[in-house]
C-alpha positions in Angstrom: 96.0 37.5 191.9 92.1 36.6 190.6 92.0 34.2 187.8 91.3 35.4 184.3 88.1 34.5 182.5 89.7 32.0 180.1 91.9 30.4 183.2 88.5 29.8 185.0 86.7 28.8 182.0 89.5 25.9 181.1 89.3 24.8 185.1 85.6 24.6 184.9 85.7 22.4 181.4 88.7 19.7 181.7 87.3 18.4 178.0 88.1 22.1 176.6 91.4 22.4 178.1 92.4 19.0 176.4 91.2 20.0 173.6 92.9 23.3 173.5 96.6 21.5 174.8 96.2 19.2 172.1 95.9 21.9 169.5 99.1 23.9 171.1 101.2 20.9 170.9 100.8 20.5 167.3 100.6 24.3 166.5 104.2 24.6 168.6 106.0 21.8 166.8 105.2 24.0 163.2 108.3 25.1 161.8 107.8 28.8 161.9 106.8 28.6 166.2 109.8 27.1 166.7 111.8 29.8 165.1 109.8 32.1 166.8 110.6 30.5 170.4 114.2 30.3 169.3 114.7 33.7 168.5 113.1 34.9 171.2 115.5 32.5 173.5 118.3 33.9 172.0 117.3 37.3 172.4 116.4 37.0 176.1 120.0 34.9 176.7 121.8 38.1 174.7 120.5 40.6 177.2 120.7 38.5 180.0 116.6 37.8 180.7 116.5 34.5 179.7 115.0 32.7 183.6 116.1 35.3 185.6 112.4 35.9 186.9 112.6 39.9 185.9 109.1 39.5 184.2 110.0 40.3 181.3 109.5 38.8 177.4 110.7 39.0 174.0 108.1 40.9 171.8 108.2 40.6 167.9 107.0 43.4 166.1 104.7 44.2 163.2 108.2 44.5 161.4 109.9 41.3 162.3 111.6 43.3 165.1 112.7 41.7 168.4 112.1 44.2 171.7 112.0 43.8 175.4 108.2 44.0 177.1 106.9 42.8 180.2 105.1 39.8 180.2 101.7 41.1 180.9 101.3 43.2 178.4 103.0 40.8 175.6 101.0 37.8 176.7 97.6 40.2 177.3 97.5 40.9 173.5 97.6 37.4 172.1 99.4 35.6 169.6 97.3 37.4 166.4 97.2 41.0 167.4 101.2 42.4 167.1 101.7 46.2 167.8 
């Protein structure tokens, strides 16, 4: 599989992909992304997802709503832009 634009943009410039890691660290320690992560870990341990390697993720929608989705097309829309 090719690399995406942003994948070879971050291999090209280490400086911008330390940047960027240090900003996910702190932005994943904030008290609502850890909710998030847990809920979606309990969700994907419920119906029996959670590691399994089945390609699929927990999707929260526009409505607070937890669903099953595969992991390209959750990850593809971003972390902003919730259907």
């Amino acid at each position: 599989m090719a690399l995406s634009k942003s994948a070879k943009y971050y291999r090209d410039n280490p400086e911008a992909r330390e940047k960027k890691n240090k900003y996910n660290k702190i932005y994943q320690r904030r008290p609502d992304a850890v909710k998030k992560r847990v809920e979606c870990n309990k969700f994907n341990r419920d119906n029996g997802t959670y590691g399994n390697g089945d390609n699929k993720d927990c999707s929260h929608g526009k409505n607070g709503s937890l669903r099953q989705e595969d992991q390209k097309t959750n990850r593809a829309r971003g972390g902003g832009q919730r259907r």
